[in-house]
C-alpha positions, 0 to 999 in steps of 0.5 A: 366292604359291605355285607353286600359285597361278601355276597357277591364274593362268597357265591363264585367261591361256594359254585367252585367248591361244589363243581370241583366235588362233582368233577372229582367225582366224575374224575374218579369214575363215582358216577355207576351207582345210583347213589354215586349219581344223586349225589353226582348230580345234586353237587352240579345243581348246587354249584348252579344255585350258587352260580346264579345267585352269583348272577343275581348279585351282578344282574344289571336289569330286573329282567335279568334279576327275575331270570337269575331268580327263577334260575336260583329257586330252580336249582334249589329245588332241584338240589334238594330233590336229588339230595334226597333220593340220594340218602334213599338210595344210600340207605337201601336201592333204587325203587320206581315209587322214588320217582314219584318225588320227582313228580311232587318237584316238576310241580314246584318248578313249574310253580316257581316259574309262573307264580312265585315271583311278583316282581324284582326291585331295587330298593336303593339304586346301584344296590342289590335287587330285592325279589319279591314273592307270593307268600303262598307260592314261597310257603310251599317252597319251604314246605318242600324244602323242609319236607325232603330236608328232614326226610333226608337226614332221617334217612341217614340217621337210621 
């Protein structure tokens, strides 16, 4: 079995996992506060990052690859939004201004959506897809991630 086919096993299990935590906590009625539904919510956006990433490792076409991808960066995005406002909320209440980040996310999808992926290929037939990126497109994508990731233990470390 190659790397790549752990891949394409590991991402159905990680979506199963972070599913099964969001419906506990639907199950258990954890969704009233506004922490309780960051947190809700970021666990079904991750277990949609994971399940698109299953789709990207089964994809047949590029065009169903390219799909999957921006489905993939979407979730990602996303994620890492609600993850954030969540430790806000955790730490202290629910503010307006928060929204605000919300704002700084939609630009990034709509980024991701238009400009961030040049295209998909498969550099080695019957294997996986390899997306390609516009490098300036990606950096701020790191950027973002890295920004909000690090805001967001900072607030739990406080």
């Amino acid at each position: 079995m190659s790397h790549f086919e752990v891949l394409r096993y590991l991402a159905p299990v990680s979506a199963a996992i972070w599913f099964l935590l969001a419906a506990f906590q639907a199950y258990r009625d954890r969704v009233r506060t506004w922490t309780e539904k960051f947190f809700f919510f970021a666990c079904m956006f991750a277990g949609l990052y994971a399940f698109s990433d299953f789709l990207f490792f089964r994809a047949d076409t590029a065009e169903h690859a390219a799909l999957t991808a921006k489905l993939s960066l979407t979730s990602v995005t996303i994620t890492t939004l609600l993850l954030l406002l969540f430790t806000l909320v955790y730490v202290g209440r629910m503010r307006r201004s928060y929204w605000l980040l919300a704002s700084v996310s939609g630009a990034l999808v709509l980024i991701e959506w238009t400009f961030m992926l040049v295209e998909v290929r498969r550099p080695v037939p019957d294997e996986l897809f390899l997306p390609i990126f516009d490098p300036l497109a990606f950096l701020i994508l790191l950027v973002y991630v890295v920004a909000y990731g690090s805001l967001g233990i900072w607030n739990l470390y406080r």
